[in-house]
C-alpha positions in Angstrom: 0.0 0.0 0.0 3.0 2.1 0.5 4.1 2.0 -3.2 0.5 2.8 -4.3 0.5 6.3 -1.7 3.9 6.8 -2.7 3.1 6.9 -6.2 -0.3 8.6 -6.4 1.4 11.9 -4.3 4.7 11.9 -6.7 2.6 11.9 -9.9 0.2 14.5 -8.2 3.6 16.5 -7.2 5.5 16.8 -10.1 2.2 17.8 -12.2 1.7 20.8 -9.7 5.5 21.6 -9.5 5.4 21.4 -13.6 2.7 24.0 -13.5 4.3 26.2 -10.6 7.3 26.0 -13.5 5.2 27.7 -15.8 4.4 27.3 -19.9 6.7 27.7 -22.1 6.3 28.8 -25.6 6.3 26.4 -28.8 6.6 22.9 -29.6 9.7 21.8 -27.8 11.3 22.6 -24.5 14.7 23.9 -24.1 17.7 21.7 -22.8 17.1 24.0 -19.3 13.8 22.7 -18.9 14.5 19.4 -20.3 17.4 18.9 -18.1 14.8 20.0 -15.0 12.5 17.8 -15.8 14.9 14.8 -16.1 15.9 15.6 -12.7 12.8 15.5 -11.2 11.7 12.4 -12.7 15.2 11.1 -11.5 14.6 12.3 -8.1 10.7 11.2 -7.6 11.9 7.9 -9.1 14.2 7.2 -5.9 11.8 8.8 -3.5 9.1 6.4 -4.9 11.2 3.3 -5.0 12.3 3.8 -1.4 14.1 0.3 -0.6 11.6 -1.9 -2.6 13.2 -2.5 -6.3 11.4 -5.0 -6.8 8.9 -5.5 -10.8 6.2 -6.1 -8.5 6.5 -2.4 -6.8 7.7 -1.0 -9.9 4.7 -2.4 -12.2 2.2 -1.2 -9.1 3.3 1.9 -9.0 3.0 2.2 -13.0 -0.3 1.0 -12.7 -1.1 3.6 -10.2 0.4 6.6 -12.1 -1.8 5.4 -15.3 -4.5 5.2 -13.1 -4.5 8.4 -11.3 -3.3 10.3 -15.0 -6.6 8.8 -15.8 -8.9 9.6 -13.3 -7.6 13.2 -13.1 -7.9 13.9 -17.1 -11.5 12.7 -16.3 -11.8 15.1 -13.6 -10.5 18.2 -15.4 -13.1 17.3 -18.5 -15.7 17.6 -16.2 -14.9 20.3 -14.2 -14.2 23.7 -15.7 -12.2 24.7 -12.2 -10.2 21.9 -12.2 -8.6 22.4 -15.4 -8.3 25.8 -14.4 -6.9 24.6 -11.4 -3.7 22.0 -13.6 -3.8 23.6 -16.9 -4.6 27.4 -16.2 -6.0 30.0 -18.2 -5.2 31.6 -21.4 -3.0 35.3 -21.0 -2.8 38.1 -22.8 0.7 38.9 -23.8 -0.3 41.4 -26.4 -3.2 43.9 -27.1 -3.8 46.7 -29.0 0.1 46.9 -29.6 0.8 47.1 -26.1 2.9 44.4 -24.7 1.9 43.0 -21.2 5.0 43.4 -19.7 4.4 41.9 -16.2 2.1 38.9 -18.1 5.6 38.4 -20.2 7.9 38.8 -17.6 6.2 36.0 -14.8 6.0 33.2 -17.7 9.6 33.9 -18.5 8.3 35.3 -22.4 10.2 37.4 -24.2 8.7 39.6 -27.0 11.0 37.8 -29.9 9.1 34.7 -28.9 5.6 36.1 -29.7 7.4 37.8 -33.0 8.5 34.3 -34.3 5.6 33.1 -33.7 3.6 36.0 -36.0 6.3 35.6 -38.3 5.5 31.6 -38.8 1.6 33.2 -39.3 2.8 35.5 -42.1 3.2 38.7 -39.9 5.7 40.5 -40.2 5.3 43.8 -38.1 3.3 44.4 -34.8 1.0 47.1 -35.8 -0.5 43.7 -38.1 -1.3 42.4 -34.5 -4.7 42.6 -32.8 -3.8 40.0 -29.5 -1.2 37.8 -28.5 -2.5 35.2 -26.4 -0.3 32.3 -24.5 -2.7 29.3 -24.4 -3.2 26.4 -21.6 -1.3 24.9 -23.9 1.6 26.7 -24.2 0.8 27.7 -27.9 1.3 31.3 -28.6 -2.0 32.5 -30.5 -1.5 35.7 -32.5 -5.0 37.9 -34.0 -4.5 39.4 -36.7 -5.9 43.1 -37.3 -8.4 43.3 -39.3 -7.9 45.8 -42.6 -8.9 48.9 -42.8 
């Protein structure tokens, strides 16, 4: 029962210490972040195995990750707050050519990221740009301005 408890508060640990982290921008971390998170694993990995090496702990405990990454992606599709709560809300990084600089600063965004992200939409300058919007995602959504 140990390895089960053990598990179920790791996985429900390093998803809320992934989110205090913050989103990143784009497709891909960065060696910083993946190097981070290959610590953590590393380090939750021995916390969780404690002195029990054994397949039997190590397939309960996979069992009990897969279940509780279940039960919680069942949760957050049925409750608005709870996705809130793990994935968190969209933010405005850009609007009406004014750049959020506090939104930018506290998710670790730099304007060049929203930029090369217009630029992959076919904008090129930002008086073309209505909103810049970081998704739960992490996706960086860019609104065009409509012509005049």
């Amino acid at each position: 029962m140990a390895a089960v408890l053990r598990a179920f508060f790791f996985y429900i640990f390093l998803v809320f210490i992934v989110r205090v982290v913050g989103r990143r921008p784009g497709k891909q971390i960065t060696p910083f972040e993946f190097v981070l998170v290959f610590f953590m694993g590393g380090l939750a990995l021995t916390a969780m195995v404690g002195d029990d090496a054994s397949l039997t702990n190590a397939l309960l405990q996979i069992i009990t990750i897969a279940f509780a990454h279940y039960w919680v992606a069942f949760l957050r599709s049925r409750s608005n707050r709870l996705a809130r709560l793990f994935d968190g809300t969209p933010l405005i990084l850009l609007e009406d050519g004014l750049w959020r600089a506090e939104t930018l600063s506290k998710m670790g965004i730099q304007d060049d990221d929203v930029m090369a992200t217009a630029r992959d939409q076919g904008i090129l300058t930002l008086d073309q740009i209505d909103l810049a919007i970081l998704e739960r995602n992490g996706e960086i959504s860019i609104v065009k301005k409509e012509a005049e």
